[in-house]
DRENROKE-797095 format. One record per residue: x, y, z of N, C-alpha, C in turn; residue number from 1. Coordinates in Angstrom, 1 decimal, always signed. Each point is the difference from the previous one (the first is absolute). Layout:
! DRENROKE-797095
> n.c1,n.c2,n.c3,ca.c1,ca.c2,ca.c3,c.c1,c.c2,c.c3,nr
> X,Y,Z,X,Y,Z,X,Y,Z,NUM
...
***
This chain:
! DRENROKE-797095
> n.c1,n.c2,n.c3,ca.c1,ca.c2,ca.c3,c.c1,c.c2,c.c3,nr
> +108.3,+69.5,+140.2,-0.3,+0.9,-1.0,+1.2,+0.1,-0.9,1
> +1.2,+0.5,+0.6,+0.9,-0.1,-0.6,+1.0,-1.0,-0.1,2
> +0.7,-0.7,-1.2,+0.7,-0.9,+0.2,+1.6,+0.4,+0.1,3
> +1.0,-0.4,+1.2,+1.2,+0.6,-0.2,+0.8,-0.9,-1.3,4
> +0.6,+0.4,-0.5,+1.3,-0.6,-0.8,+1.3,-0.3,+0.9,5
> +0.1,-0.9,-0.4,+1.3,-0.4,+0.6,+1.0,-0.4,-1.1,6
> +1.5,+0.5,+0.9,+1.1,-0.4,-0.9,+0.6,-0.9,+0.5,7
> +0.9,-0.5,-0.7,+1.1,-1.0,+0.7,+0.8,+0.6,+0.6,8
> +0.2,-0.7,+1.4,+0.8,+0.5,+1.1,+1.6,+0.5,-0.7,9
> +0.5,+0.4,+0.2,+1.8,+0.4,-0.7,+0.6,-1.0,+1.2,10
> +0.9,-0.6,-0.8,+0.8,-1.1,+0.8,+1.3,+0.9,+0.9,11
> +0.0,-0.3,+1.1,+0.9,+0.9,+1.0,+1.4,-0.2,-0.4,12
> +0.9,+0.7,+0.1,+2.0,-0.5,-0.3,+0.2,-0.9,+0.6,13
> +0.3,-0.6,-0.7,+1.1,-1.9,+0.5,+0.8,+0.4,+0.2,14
> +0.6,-0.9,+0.8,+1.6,+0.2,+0.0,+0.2,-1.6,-0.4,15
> -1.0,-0.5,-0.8,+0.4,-1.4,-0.1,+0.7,+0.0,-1.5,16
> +1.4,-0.2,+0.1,+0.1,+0.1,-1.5,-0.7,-0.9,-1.1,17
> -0.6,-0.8,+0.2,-0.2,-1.0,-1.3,-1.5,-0.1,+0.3,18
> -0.7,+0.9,+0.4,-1.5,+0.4,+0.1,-0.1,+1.0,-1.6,19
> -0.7,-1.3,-0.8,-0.1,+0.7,-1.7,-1.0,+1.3,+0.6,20
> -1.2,+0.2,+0.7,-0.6,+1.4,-0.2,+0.5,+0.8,+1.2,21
> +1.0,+0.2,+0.3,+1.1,+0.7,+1.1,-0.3,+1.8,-1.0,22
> -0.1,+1.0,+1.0,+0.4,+1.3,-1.0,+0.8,+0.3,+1.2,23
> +1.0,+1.0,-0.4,+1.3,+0.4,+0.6,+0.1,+1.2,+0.1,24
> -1.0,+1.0,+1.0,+0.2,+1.5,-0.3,+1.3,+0.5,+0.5,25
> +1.0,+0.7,-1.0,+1.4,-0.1,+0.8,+0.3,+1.6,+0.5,26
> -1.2,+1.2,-0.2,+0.6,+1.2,+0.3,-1.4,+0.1,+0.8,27
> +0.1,+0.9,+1.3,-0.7,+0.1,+0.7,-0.6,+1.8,-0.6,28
> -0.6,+0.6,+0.9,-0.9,+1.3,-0.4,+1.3,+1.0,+0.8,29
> +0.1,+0.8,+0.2,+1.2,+0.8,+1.1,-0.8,+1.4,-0.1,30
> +0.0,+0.3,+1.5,-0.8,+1.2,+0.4,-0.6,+0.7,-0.9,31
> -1.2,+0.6,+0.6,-1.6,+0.7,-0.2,+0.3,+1.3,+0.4,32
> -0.6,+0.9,-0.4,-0.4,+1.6,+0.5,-0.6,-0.3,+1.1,33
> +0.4,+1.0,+0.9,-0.6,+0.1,+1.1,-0.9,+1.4,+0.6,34
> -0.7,+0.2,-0.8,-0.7,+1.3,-0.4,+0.5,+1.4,+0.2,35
> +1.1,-0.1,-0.5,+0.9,+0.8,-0.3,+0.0,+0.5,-1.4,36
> +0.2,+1.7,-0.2,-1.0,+0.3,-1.6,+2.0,+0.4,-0.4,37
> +0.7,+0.2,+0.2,+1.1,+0.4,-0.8,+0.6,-1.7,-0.6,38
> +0.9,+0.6,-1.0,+0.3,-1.1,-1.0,+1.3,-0.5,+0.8,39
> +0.7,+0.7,+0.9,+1.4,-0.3,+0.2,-0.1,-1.1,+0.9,40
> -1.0,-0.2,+0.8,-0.4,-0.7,+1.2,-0.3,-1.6,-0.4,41
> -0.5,-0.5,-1.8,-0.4,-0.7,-0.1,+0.8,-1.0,-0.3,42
> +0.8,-1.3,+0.2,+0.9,-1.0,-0.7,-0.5,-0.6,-1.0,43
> +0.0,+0.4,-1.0,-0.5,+0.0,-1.6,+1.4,-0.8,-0.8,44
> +1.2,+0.1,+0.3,+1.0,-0.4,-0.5,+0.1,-1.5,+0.3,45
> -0.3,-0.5,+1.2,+0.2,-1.6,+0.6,-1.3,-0.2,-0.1,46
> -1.4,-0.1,-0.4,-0.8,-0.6,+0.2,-0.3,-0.9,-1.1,47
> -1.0,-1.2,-0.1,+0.0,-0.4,-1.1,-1.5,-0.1,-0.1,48
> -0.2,-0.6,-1.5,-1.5,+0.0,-1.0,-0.8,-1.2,+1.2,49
> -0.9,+0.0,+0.8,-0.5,-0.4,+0.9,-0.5,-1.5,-0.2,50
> +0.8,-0.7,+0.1,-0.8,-1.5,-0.3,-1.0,+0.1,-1.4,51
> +0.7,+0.0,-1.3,-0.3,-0.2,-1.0,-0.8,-1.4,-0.2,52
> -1.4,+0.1,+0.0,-0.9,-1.0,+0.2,+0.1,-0.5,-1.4,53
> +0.2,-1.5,+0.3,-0.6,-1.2,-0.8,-0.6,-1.0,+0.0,54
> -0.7,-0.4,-1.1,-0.9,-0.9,-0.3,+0.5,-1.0,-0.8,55
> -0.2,-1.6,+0.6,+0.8,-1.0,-0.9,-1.3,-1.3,-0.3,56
> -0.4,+0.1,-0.4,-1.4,-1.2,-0.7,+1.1,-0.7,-1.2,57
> -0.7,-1.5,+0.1,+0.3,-1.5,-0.6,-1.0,+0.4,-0.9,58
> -0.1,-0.2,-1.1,-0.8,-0.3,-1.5,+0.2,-1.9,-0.3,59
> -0.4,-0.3,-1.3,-0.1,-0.9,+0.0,+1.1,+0.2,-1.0,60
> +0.2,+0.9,-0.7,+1.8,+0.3,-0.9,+0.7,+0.5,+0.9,61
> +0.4,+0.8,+1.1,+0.9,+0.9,+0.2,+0.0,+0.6,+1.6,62
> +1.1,+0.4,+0.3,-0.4,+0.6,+1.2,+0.3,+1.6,-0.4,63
> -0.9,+0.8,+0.9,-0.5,+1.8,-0.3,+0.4,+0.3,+1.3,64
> +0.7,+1.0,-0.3,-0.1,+0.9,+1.3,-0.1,+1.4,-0.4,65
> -0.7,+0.6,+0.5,-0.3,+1.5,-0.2,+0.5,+1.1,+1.2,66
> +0.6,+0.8,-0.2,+0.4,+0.8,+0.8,+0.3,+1.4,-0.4,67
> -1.6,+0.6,+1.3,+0.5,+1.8,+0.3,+0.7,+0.6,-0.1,68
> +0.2,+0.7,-1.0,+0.9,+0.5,-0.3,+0.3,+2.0,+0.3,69
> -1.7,+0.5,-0.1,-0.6,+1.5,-0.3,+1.6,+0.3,+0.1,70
> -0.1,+1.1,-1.2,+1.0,+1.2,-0.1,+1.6,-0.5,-0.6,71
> -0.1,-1.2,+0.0,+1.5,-0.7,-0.5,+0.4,+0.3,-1.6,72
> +0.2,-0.1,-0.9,+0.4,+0.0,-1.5,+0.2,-1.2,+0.0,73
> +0.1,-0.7,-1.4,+0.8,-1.7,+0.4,+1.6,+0.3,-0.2,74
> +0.2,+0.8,+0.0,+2.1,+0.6,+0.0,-0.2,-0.1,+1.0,75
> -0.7,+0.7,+1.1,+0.5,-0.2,+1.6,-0.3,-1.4,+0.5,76
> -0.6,-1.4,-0.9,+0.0,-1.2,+0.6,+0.6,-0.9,-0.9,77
> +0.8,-1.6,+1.2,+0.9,-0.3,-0.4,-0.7,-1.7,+0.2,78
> -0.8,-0.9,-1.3,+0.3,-1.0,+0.4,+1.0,-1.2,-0.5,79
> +0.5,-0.9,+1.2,+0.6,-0.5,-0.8,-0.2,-1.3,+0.8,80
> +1.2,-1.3,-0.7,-0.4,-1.4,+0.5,+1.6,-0.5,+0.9,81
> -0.1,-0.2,+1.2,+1.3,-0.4,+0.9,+0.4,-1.7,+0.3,82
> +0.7,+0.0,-0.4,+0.5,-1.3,+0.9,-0.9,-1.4,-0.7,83
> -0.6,+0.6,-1.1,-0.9,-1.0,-1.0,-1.3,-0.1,+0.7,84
> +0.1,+0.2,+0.9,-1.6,-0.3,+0.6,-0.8,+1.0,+1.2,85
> +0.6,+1.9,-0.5,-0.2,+0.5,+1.6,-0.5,+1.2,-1.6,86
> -1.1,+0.7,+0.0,-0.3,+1.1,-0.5,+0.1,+0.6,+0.7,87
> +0.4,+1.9,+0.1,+0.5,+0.8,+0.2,-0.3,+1.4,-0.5,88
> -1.1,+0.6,+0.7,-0.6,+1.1,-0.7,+0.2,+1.1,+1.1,89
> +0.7,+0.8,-0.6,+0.6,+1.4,+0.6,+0.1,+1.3,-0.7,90
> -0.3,+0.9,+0.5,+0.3,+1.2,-0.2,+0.3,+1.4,+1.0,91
> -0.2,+1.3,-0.5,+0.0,+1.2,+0.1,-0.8,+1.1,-0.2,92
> -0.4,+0.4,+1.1,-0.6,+1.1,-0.1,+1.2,+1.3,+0.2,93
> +0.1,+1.0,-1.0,+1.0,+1.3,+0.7,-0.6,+0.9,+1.1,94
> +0.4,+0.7,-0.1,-0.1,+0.7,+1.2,-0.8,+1.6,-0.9,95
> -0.9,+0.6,+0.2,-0.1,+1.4,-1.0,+0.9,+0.9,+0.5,96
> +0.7,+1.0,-1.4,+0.7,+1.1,+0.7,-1.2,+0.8,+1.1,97
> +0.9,+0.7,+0.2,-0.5,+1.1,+1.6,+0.7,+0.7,-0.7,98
> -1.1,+1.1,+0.4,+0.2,+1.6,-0.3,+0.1,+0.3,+1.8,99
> +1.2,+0.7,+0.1,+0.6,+0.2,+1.6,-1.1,+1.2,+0.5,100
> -0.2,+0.6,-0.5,-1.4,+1.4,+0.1,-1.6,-1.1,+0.4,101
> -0.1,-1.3,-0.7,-0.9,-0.6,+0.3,-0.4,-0.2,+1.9,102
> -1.1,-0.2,+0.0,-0.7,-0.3,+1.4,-0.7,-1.6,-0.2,103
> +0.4,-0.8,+1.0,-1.1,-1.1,-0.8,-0.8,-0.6,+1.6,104
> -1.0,+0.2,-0.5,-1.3,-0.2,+1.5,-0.1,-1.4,-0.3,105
> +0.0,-1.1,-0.3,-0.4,-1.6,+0.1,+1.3,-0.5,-1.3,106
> +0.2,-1.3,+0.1,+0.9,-0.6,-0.4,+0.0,-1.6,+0.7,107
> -1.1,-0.5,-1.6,-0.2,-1.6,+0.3,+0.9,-0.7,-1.1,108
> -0.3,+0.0,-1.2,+0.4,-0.7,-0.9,+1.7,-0.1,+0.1,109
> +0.2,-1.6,+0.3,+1.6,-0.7,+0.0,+0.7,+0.5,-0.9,110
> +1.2,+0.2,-0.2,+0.9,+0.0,-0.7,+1.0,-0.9,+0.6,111
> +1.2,-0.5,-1.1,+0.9,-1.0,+0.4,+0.1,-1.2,-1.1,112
> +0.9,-1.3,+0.4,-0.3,-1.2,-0.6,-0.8,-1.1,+0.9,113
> -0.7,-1.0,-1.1,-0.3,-0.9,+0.8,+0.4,-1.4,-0.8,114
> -0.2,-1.2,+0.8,+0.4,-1.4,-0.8,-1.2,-1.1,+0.5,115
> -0.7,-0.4,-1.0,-0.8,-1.2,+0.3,+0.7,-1.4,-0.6,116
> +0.2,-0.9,+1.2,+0.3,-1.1,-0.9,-0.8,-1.6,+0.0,117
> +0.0,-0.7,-0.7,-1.1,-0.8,+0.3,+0.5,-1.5,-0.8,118
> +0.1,-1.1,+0.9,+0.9,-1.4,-0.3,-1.1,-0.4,-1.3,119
> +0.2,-0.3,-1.1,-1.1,-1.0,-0.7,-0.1,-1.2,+0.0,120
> -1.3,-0.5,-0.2,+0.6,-1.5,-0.2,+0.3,-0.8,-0.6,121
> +0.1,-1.3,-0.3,+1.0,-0.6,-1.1,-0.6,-0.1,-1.2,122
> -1.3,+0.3,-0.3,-0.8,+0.1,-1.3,-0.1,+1.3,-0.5,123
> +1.2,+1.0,+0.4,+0.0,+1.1,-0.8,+0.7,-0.1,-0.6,124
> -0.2,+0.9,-1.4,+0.8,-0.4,-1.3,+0.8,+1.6,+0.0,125
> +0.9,-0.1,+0.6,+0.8,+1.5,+0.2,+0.3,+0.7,-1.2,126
> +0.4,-1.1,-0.6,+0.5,+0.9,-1.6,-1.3,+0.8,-0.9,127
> -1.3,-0.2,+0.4,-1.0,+0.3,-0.3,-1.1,+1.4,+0.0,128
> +1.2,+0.2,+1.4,-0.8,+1.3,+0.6,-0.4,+1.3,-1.1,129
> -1.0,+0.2,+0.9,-0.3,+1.5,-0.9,-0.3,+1.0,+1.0,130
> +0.6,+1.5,-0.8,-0.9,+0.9,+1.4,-0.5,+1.0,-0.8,131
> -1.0,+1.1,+0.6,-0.8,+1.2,-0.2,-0.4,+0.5,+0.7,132
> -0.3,+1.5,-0.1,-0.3,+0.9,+0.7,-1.0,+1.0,-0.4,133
> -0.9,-0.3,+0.5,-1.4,+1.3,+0.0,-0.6,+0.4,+0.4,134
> -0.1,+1.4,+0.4,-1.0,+0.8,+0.9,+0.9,+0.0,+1.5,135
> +1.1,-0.2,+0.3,+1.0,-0.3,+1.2,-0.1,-1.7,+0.5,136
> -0.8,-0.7,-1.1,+0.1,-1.9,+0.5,+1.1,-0.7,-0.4,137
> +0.9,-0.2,+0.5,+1.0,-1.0,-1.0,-0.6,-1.6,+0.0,138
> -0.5,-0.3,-1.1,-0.2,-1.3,+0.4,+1.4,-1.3,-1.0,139
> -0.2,-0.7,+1.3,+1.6,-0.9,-1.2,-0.8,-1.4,+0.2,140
> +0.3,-0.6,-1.0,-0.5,-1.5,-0.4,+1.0,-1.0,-0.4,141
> -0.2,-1.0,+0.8,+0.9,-0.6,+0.0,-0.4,-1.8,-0.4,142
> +0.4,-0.1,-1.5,-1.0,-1.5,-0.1,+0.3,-1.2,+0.8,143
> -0.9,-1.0,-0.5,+0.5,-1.3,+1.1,+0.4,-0.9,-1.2,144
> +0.6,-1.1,+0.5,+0.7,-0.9,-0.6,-1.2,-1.2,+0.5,145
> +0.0,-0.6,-1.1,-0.9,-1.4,+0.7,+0.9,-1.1,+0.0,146
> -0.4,-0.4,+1.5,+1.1,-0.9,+0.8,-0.4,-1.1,-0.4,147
> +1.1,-0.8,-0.4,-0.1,-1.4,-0.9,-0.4,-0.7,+1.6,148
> -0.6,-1.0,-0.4,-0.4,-1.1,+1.0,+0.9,-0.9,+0.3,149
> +0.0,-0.4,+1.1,+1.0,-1.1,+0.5,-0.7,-1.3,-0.9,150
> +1.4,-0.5,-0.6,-0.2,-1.3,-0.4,-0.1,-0.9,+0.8,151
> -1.0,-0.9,+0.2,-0.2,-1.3,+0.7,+0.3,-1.6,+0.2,152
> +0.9,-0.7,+0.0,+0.0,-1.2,-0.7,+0.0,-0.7,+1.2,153
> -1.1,-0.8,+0.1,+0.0,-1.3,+1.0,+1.0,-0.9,+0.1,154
> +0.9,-0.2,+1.2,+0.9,-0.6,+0.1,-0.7,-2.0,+0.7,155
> +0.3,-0.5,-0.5,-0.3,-1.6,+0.2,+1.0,-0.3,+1.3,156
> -1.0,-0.3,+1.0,+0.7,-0.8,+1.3,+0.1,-1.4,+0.1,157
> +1.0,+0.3,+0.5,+0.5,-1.5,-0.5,+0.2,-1.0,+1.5,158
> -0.2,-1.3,+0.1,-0.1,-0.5,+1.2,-1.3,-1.0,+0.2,159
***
């Protein structure tokens, strides 16, 4: 009756360094409410933006990655290019002031930093990159280079 959709599986962390679609989650989540309604109880200061999901698809120009962002500004995100071939998308969520008179009954939404990083491969054209942000998506684009072909020349055996 119904047809499921399916996505593409998310490739698990490598530790393989020279695995081009390797992603590198480098900050973990740090303690949850424990159904506890006062604000003092909760570690809001050490926690971080919860596994900031991304999405990375090949085009036939470019490689895309899109990444969740809800509630960020693009001031609170930071992309940049490392080591010539490692992109590097990070940011901050603050923390909201607290009114000390406040009472707070539930407390999900992360605050903190987080860092995604993700090797490219050699047909990315780094100097190229673009990024944007709408509705909390950052998506960054990153063109490809088209990879000259190996020249061929038949060598004559001799004998």
């Amino acid at each position: 009756m119904y047809q499921k959709l399916r996505r593409p599986r998310r490739p698990e962390t490598s530790s393989a360094p020279d695995e081009a679609a390797s992603s590198i989650p480098s900050l973990q989540t740090f303690g949850t409410p424990s159904g506890t309604s006062n604000s003092h109880n909760f570690p809001r200061k050490n926690s971080a933006i919860a596994n900031a999901r991304v999405d990375w698809k090949e085009t036939q120009e470019a490689h895309v990655f899109k990444a969740d962002l809800p509630g960020l500004r693009k001031e609170e995100v930071k992309v940049e290019i490392e080591d010539d071939r490692v992109l590097q998308i990070s940011g901050k969520r603050n923390v909201e002031k607290e009114d000390k008179s406040d009472t707070w009954h539930r407390m999900e939404r992360s605050t903190g930093e987080f860092i995604r990083r993700f090797r490219l491969p050699e047909n990315a054209k780094v100097d190229g990159v673009r990024a944007s942000m709408e509705n909390g998506v950052l998506t960054v684009t990153v063109p490809k280079e088209e990879m000259k072909q190996p020249e061929v020349k038949a060598i004559e055996i001799s004998g």
